[in-house]
N, C-alpha and C positions, 0 to 999 in steps of 0.2 A: 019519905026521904030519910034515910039512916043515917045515923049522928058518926061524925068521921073523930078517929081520936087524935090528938094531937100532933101524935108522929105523922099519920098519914095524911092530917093538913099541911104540913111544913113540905113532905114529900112533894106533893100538888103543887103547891107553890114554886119549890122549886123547879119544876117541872113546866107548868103552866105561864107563872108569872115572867115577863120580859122584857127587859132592860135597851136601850138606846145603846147599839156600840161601835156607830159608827163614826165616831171619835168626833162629833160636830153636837153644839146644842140641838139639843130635844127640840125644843120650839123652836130654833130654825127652819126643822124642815118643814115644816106647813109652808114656807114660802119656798124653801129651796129647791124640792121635790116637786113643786109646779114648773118652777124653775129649768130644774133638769130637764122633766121631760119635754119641755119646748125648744127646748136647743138643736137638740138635732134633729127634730123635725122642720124649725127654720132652715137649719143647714141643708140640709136633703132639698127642701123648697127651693131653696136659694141656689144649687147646685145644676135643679132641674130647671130653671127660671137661664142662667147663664147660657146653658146648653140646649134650650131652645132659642134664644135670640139668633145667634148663628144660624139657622133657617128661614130670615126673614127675607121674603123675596119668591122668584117663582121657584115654584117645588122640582127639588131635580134628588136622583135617584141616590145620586154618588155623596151628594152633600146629606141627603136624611141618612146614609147606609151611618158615614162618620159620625152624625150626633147621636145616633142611638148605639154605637157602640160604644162612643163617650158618656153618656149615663149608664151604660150597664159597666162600664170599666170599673169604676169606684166603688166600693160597698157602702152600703148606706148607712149614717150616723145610727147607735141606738143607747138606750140609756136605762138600767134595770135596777129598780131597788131591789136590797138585801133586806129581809128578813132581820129584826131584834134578836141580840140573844139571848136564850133563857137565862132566868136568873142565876140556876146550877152554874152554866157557865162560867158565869161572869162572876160569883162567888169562888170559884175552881181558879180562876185567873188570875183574881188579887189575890188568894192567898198563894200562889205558887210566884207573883212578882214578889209577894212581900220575904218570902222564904229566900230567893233571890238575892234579894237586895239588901237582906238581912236587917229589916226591919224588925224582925219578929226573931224568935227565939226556934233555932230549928226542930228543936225538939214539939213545942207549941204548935209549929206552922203544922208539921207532920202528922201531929196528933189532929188538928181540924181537918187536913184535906181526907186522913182519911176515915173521920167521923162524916165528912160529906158524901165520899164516896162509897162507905157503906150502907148509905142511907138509898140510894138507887144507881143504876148505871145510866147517868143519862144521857151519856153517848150513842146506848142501843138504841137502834131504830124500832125496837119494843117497846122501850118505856118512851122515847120522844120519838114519835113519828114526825113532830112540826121542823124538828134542826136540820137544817140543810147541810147535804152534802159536805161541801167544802167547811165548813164547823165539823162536820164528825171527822174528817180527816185530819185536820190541826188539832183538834181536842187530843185523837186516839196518839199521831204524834207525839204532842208534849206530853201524855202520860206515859210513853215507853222512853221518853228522855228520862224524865223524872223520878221512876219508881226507884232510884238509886238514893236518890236525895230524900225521899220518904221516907223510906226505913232507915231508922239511927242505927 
């Protein structure tokens, strides 16, 4: 195993390491995320459960044709977790709120965003192959807002 130097740990890190930003406690989701995904599979259940009561009795052709067009009618509930974002990210985001909101001194803010993003691009689907789509699209957005506010 080769000894990594400090830069190139921090890079990794940023890169690797991932943050909750789904704007809800961390430890919620161990119940919520159960949670979720049994909703609309109750619902779907529940939906198909309705629309077979209506067929009770003797089986006639016109009355099955309507229930099963009435469960294919509706798309069925579904529920997909999102991905953490890396920690680049979400270090990329409070300093361009904080520059923002002028918490921080513009000159400061500018100077770290872009000692961060000299450090790697980690929007490229090169160096993070794990960021999902829709993150590289918002990221590469607010970066062609912002490169105005970057430079003093």
């Amino acid at each position: 195993m080769k000894r990594r130097t400090p830069q190139e740990k921090k890079r990794l890190s940023y890169l690797k390491d991932h943050r909750n930003s789904y704007g809800e406690n961390d430890k919620s989701s161990r119940k919520s995320i159960r949670r979720n995904k049994r909703s609309p599979n109750s619902a779907n259940r529940r939906h198909a459960q309705t629309a077979l009561t209506t067929l009770v009795g003797s089986p006639d052709g016109v009355r099955a044709d309507a229930v099963e067009q009435r469960m294919n009618g509706r798309r069925p509930k579904r529920w997909r977790k999102f991905p953490d974002a890396p920690l680049g990210a979400v270090v990329d985001d409070a300093l361009q709120h904080r520059a923002k909101a002028g918490t921080a001194e513009a000159r400061s803010a500018a100077a770290r965003l872009r000692s961060l993003r000299s450090r790697f691009d980690w929007t490229a689907p090169s160096d993070n192959p794990l960021l999902p789509p829709s993150m590289v699209r918002r990221v590469r957005s607010s970066l062609a807002e912002n490169d105005e506010m970057v430079r003093p």
